[in-house]
C-alpha positions in Angstrom: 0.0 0.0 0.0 1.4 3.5 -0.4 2.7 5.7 2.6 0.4 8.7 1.7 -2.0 9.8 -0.9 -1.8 13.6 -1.5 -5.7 15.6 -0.6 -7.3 15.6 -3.6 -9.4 19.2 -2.5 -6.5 20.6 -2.6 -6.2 20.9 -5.8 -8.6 23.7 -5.2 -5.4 25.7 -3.6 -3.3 25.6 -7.1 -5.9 26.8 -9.7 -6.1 30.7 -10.1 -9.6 30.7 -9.8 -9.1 29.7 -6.4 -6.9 32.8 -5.2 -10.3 34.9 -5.6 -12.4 32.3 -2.7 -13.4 33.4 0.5 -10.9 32.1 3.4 -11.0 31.5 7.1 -9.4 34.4 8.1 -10.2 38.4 8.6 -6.7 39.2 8.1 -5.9 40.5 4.9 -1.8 40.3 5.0 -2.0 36.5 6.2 -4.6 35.8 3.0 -1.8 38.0 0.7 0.9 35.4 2.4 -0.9 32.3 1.7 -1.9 33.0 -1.5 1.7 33.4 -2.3 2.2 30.5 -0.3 0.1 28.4 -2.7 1.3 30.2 -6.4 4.9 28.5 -4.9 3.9 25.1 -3.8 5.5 22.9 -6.7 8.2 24.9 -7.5 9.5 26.3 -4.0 8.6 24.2 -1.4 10.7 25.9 1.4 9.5 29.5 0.5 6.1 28.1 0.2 6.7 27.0 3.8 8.0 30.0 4.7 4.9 32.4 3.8 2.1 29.6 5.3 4.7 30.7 8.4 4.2 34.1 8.2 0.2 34.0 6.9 0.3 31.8 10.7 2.0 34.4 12.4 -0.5 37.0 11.8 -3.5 34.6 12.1 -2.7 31.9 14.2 -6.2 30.0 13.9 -6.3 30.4 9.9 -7.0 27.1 9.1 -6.1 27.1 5.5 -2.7 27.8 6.5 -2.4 25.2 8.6 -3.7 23.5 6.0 -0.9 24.2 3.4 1.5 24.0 5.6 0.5 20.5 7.2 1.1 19.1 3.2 4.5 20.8 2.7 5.4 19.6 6.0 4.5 15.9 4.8 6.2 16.9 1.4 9.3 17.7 3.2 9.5 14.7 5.6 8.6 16.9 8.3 5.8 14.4 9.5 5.8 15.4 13.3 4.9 19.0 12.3 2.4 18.2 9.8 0.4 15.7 12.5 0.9 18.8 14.8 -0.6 21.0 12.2 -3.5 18.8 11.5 -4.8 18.3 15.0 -4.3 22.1 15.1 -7.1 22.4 12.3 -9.5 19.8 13.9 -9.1 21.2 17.5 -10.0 24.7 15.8 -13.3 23.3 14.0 -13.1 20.3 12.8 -16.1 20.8 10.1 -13.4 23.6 8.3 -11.8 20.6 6.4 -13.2 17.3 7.7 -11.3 15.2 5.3 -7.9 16.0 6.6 -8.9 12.7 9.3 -8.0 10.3 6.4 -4.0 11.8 6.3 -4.2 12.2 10.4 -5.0 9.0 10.2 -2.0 7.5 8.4 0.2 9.9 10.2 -1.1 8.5 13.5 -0.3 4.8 11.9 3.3 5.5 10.8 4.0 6.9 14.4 2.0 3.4 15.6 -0.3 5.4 17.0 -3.0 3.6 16.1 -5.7 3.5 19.1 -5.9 7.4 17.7 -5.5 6.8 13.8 -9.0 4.3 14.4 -11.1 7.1 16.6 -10.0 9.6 13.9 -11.3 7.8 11.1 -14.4 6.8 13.2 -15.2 10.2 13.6 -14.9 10.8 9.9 -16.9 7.8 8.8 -19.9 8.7 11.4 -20.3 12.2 9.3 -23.0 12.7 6.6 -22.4 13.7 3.3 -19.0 13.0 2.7 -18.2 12.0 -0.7 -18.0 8.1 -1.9 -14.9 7.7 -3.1 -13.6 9.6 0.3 -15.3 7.5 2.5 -13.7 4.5 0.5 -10.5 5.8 1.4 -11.1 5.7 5.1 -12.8 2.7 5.4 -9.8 1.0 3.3 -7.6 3.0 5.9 -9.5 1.9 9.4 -9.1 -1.8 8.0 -5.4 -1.1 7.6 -4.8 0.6 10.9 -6.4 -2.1 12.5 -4.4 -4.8 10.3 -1.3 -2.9 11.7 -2.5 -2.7 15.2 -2.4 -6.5 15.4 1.1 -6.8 13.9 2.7 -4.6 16.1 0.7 -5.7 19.2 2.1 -9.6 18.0 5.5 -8.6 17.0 7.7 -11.6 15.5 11.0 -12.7 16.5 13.4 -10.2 14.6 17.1 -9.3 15.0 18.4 -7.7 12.5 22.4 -7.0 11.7 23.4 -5.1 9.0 26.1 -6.7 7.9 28.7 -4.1 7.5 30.1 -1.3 5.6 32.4 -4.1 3.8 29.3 -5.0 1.6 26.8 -1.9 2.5 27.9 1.5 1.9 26.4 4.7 0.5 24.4 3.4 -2.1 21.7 1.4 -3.1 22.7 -2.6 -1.8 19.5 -5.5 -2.9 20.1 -9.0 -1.9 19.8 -11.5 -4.6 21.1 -14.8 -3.3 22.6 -16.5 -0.5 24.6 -19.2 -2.4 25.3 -21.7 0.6 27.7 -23.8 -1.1 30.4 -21.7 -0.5 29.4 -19.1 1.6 28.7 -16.3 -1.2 26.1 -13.8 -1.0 25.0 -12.1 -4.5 23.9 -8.7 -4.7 23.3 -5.8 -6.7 24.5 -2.1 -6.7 23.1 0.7 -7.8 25.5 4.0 -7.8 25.9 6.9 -9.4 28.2 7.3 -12.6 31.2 9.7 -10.9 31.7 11.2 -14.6 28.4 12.4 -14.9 26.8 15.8 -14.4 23.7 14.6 -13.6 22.6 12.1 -11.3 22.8 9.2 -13.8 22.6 5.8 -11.8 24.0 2.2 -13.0 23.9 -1.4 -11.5 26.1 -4.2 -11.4 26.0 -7.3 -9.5 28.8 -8.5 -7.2 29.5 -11.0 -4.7 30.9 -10.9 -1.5 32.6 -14.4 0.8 32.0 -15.3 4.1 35.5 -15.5 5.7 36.4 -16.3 9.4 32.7 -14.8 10.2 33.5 -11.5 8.4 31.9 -10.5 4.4 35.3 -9.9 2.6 35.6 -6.9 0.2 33.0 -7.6 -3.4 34.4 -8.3 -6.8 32.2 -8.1 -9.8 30.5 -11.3 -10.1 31.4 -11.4 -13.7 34.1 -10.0 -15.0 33.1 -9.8 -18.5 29.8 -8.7 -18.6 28.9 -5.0 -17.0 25.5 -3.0 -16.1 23.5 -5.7 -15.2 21.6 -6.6 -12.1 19.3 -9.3 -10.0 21.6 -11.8 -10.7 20.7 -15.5 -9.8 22.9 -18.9 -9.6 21.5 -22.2 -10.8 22.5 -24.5 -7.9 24.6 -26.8 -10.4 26.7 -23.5 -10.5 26.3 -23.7 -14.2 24.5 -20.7 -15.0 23.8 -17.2 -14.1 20.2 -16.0 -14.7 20.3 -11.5 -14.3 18.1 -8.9 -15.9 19.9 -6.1 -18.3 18.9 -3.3 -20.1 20.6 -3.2 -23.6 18.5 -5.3 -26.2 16.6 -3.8 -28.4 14.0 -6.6 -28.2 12.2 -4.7 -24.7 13.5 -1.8 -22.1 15.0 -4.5 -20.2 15.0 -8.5 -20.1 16.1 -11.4 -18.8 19.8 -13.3 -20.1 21.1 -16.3 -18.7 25.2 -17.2 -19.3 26.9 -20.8 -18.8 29.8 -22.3 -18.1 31.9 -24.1 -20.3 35.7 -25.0 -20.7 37.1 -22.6 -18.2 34.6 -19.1 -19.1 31.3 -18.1 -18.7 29.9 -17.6 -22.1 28.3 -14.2 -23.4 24.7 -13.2 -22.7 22.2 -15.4 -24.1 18.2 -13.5 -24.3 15.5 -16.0 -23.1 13.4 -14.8 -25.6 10.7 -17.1 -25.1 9.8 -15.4 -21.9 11.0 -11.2 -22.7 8.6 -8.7 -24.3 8.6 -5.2 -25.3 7.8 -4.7 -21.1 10.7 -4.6 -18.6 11.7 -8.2 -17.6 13.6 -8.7 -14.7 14.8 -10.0 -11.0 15.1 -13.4 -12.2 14.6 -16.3 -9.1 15.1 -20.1 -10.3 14.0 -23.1 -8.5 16.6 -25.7 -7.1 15.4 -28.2 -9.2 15.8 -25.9 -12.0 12.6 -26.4 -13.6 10.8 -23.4 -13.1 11.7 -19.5 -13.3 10.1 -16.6 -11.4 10.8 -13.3 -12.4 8.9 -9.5 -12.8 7.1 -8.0 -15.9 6.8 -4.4 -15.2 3.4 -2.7 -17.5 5.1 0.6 -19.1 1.1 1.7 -19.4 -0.2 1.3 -15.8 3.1 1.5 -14.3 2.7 -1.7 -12.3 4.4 -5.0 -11.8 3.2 -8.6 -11.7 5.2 -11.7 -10.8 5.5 -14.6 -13.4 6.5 -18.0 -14.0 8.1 -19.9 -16.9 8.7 -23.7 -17.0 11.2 -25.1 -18.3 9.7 -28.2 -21.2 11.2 -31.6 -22.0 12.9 -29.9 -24.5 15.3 -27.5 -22.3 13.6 -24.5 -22.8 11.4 -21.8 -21.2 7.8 -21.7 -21.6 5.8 -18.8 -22.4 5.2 -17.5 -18.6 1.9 -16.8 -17.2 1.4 -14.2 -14.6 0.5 -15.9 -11.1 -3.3 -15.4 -10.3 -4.4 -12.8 -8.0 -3.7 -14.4 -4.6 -0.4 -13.2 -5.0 -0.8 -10.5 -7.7 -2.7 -7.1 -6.8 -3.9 -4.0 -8.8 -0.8 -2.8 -7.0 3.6 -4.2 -7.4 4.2 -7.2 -6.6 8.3 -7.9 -6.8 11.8 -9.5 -5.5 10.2 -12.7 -6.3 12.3 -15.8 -4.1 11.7 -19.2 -4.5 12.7 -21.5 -1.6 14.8 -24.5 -2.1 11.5 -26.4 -1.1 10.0 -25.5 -4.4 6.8 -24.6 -2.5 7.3 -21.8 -0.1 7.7 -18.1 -2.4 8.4 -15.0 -0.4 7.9 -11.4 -2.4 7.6 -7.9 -1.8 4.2 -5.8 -2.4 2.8 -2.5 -1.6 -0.8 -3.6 -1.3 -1.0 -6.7 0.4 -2.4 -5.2 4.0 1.0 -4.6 5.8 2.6 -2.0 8.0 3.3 0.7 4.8 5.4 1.0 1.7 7.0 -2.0 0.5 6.6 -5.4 2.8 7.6 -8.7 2.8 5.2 -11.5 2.2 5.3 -15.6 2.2 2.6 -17.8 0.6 2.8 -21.8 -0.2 2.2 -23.7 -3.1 0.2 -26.8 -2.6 0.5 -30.4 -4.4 -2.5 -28.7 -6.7 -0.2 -25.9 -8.0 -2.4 -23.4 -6.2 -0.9 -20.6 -3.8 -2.1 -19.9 -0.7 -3.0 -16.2 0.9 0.3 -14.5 1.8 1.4 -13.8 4.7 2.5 -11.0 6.1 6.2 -11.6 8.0 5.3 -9.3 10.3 6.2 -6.4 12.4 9.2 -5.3 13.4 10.8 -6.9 10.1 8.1 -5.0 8.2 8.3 -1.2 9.1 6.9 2.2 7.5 10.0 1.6 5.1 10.3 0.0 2.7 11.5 -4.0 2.7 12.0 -5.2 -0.6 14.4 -8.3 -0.7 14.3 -11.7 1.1 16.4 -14.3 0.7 16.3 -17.6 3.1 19.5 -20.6 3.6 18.4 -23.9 2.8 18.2 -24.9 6.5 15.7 -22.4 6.6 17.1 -20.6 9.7 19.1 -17.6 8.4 17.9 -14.8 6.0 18.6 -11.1 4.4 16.6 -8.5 3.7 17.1 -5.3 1.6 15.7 -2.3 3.7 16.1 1.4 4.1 15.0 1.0 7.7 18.4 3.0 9.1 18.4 6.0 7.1 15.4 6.4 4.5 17.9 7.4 2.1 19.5 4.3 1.1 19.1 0.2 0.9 21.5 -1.9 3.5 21.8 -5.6 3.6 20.9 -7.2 7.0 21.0 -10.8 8.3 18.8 -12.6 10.7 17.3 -15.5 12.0 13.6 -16.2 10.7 10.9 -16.0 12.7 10.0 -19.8 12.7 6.4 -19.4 12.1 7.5 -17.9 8.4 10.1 -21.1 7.8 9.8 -23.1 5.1 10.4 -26.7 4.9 14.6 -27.4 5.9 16.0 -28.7 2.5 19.4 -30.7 3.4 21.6 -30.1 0.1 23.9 -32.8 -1.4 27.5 -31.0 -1.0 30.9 -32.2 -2.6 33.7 -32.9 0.0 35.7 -30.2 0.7 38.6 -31.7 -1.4 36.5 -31.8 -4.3 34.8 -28.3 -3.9 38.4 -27.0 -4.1 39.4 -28.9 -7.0 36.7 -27.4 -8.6 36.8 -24.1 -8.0 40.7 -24.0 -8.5 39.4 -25.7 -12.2 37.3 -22.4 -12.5 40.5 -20.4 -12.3 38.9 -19.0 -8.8 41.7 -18.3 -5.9 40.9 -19.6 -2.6 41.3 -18.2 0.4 42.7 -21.0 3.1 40.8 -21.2 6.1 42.5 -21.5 9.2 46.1 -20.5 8.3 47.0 -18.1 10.3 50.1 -15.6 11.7 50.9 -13.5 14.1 52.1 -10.0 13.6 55.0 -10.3 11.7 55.5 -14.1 12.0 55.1 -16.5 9.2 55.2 -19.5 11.5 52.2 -21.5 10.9 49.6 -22.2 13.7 48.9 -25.2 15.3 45.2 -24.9 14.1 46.8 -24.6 10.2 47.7 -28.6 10.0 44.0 -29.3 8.9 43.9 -27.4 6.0 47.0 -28.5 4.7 45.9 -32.0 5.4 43.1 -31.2 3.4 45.1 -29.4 0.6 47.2 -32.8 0.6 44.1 -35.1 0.2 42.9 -33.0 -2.8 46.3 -33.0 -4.9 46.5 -37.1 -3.9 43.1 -37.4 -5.8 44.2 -34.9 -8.6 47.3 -35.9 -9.4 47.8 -33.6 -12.2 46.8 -30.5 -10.5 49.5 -27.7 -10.0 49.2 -25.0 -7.9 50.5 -21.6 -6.7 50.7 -20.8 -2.9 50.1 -16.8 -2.5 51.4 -15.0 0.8 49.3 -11.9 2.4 50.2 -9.2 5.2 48.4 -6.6 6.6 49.7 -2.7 5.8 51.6 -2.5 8.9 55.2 -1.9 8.5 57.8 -1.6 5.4 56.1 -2.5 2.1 58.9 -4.0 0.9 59.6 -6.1 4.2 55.8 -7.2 3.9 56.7 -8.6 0.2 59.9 -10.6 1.7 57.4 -11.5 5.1 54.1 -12.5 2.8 56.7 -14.9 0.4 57.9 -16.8 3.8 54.4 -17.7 5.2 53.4 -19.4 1.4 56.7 -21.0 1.6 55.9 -22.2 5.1 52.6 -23.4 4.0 54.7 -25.0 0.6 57.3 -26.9 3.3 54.3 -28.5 5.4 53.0 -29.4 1.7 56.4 -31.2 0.5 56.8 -32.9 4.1 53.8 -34.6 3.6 54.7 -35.7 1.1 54.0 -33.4 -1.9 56.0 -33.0 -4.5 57.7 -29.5 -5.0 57.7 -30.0 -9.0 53.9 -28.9 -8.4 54.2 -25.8 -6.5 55.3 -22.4 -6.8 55.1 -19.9 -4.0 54.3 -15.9 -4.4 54.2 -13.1 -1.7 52.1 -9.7 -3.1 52.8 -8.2 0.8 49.9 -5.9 1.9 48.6 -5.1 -2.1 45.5 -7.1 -2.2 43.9 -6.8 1.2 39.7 -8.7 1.4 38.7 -6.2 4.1 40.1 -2.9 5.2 43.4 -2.9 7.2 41.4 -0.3 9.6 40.8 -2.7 13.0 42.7 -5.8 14.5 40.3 -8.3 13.2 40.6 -6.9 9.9 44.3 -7.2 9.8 44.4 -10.6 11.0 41.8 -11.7 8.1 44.6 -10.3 5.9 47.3 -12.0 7.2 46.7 -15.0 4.8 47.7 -17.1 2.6 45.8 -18.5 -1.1 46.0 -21.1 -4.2 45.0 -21.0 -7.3 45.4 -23.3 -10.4 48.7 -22.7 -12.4 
């Protein structure tokens, strides 16, 4: 639902032939002022603020004022003085402008006020001759308020943690996916183009690693494809599934890539399900077989979830839009399918919920039919706007995209679902560790060795490090004809040519607890970059220890 819908009387104020009405005041100056006031509204918000002010000043109880300067409060994010100015108007007569109870109302709501935001609308309803389509407003509203009352009164288990400013910053961050296999969570970015003049805006997806508890630094999740966004994996790690804006065949659709012999192929249009509407925020099942995504109407300036099969024959079926249990007259998108293959959780803005964007769930049952969503509840939905969800296959842990913090810009958070919104656990079929790493050094990926550690300026290797190189030993034993290059890391403390000479000792130390195993040294070769390719920032202890480290990678 939206946060606010602008008074449509007045529209009264900003025609001319209004300037020449009678007003509720004697005072001749504060009518000059607010008429001024109102010639200013669109184009000068502040001044327009500035002469309701001074109209005030000279007649404190002219309502019309108030009036004017209770919607450029709003206007101007000033809620608590617009409220203020509205129960100013009623407590002077409340028959002046008795339709100002509908935007009381939902002021009252978004300060969960909401014992108040139902008398109010009461009131309103219990007057005669109040148009229709006004009264269909409030009534719509008092079931809202009262919707919202319940959620807050039964608030769910919720604890967000924004995840850091590692991954979050500034800008625009949306959760995509949460792929568990090896602890990477997708997302995309939208920032502004620093050469630009004007506030021109791109995206591009990246992904970020879960290291020793702590989201290392993002790297574009492909390297050679730019300006493209709502990416998602296929759990065979095979293919990417994202939405981009640079095909003439619609304003923006949906492309999958794959990979084969070593590289991820170029962008391939899934034309079977694109159009001349925007396509995109693509969501695949585990299985594979079916695709959710959003189909955005240019002409009503809405958007609908749909869903494509995939046929015997490998491809995507024409997609049909999901009925209207889950799709309103309203937006419905962020569409995530659950590794279940039953249990979808979106975002809408008029499902009943707590304002803005909010997060829904809803189940599909052995009939193919969905069931009435959800609402996750309050305090995870807020006034903001929440417009991502993404859940692990265990079904414990999820992120949300919100702008909860700051209004001003979308953070990643993670949390622990509420259990009454889990879905079914899904317990995934994962390769052995040896094997995982055999495979990713195959996809020219460097990996980052857990538990190898050092000290400040020490490259002796920790007790704790003899697993991993156990583990390093099993996987070249199994793939004999692997080679591979050991890659020393310091923090930026000290000489940077010392922390070259320091980073090259700690991969030979990890290269001698190789060969003493039994290793040969005819398949390794050992590198020190010092402190030139730090994963986090050097700018606190734990960061600096994450960075004292040591990689391989495939020669």
């Amino acid at each position: 639902m939206l946060k606010y819908i602008p008074l449509l009387f007045l529209m009264l104020f900003f025609s001319e032939e209004s300037l020449a009405q009678s007003y509720n005041s004697k005072s001749k100056k504060a009518v000059k002022c607010f008429q001024k006031a109102v010639k200013l509204f669109d184009n000068d918000k502040y001044k327009s603020l500035e002469l309701a002010d001074k109209a005030l000043s000279l007649d404190e109880n002219f309502t019309d004022a108030l009036l004017l300067k209770a919607e450029l409060c709003h206007e101007l994010n000033d809620d608590t003085t617009a409220l203020l100015s509205y129960e100013r108007i009623l407590e002077i007569d409340s028959m002046d402008f008795p339709k100002i109870a509908i935007s009381l109302s939902k002021l009252y709501a978004e300060f969960l006020c909401f014992d108040n935001s139902i008398k109010i609308l009461n009131w309103y309803l219990s007057l005669e001759n109040q148009k229709k389509h006004l009264r269909e407003i409030a009534e719509h509203q008092l079931i809202l308020s009262e919707f919202q009352k319940s959620l807050v009164e039964n608030p769910v288990n919720y604890n967000p943690i924004n995840i850091g400013n590692v991954v979050n910053s500034s800008d625009d961050e949306y959760v995509n996916q949460f792929y568990v296999n090896d602890n990477k969570l997708i997302f995309t970015k939208k920032y502004k183009i620093n050469d630009s003049h004007y506030d021109l805006f791109e995206e591009n997806v990246f992904v970020s690693t879960l290291y020793d508890s702590v989201w290392i630094m993002p790297q574009l999740l492909l390297s050679n494809v730019n300006k493209i966004g709502a990416a998602n994996i296929s759990y065979d790690d095979n293919k990417i599934y994202f939405s981009a804006c640079a095909d003439p065949y619609g304003s923006c659709d949906i492309y999958y890539v794959y990979y084969e012999n070593g590289n991820w192929s170029q962008p391939i249009n899934i034309r079977s399900i694109n159009s001349s509407e925007w396509e995109s925020q693509p969501c695949v099942s585990y299985d594979g077989k079916d695709l959710f995504f959003v189909r955005a109407d240019k002409k009503l300036g809405t958007s609908d979830i749909f869903i494509s099969h995939l046929n015997d024959n490998n491809e995507w079926s024409k997609p049909y839009c999901l009925d209207s249990v889950i799709n309103t007259k309203g937006n419905e998108m962020a569409p995530f399918i659950h590794h279940d293959g039953k249990t979808l959780y979106f975002s809408s803005d008029t499902h009943l919920g707590m304002g803005g964007y909010d997060l829904f769930m809803s189940q599909r049952n052995d009939r193919g039919e969905w069931t009435k969503p959800q609402n996750l509840g309050y305090p995870l939905n807020t006034h903001a706007d929440e417009i991502n969800i993404v859940i692990s296959n265990d079904a414990s842990t999820a992120f949300i995209s919100s702008d909860k913090d700051d209004g001003k810009s979308y953070d990643i958070y993670k949390f622990d679902l509420d259990e009454n919104f889990r879905p079914r656990p899904v317990e995934l079929s994962l390769p052995s560790d040896e094997d995982l790493y055999a495979e990713k050094l195959n996809r020219q990926e460097t990996i980052v060795l857990n538990n190898i550690y050092f000290d400040f300026d020490s490259s002796e290797l920790s007790l704790s490090s003899e697993t991993t190189v156990d583990l390093i030993v099993t996987m070249l034993n199994t793939y004999p004809d692997l080679k591979i290059e050991i890659i020393g890391h310091t923090d930026d403390m000290g000489d940077a040519d010392y922390n070259i000479v320091l980073s090259k000792k700690r991969a030979d130390a990890v290269m001698e607890a190789l060969i003493n195993k039994g290793v040969s040294s005819d398949r390794i070769k050992t590198t020190g970059l010092g402190a030139s390719k730090p994963l986090v920032p050097n700018d606190i202890d734990e960061y600096r220890t994450i960075n004292r480290r040591v990689e391989i990678k495939k020669i």
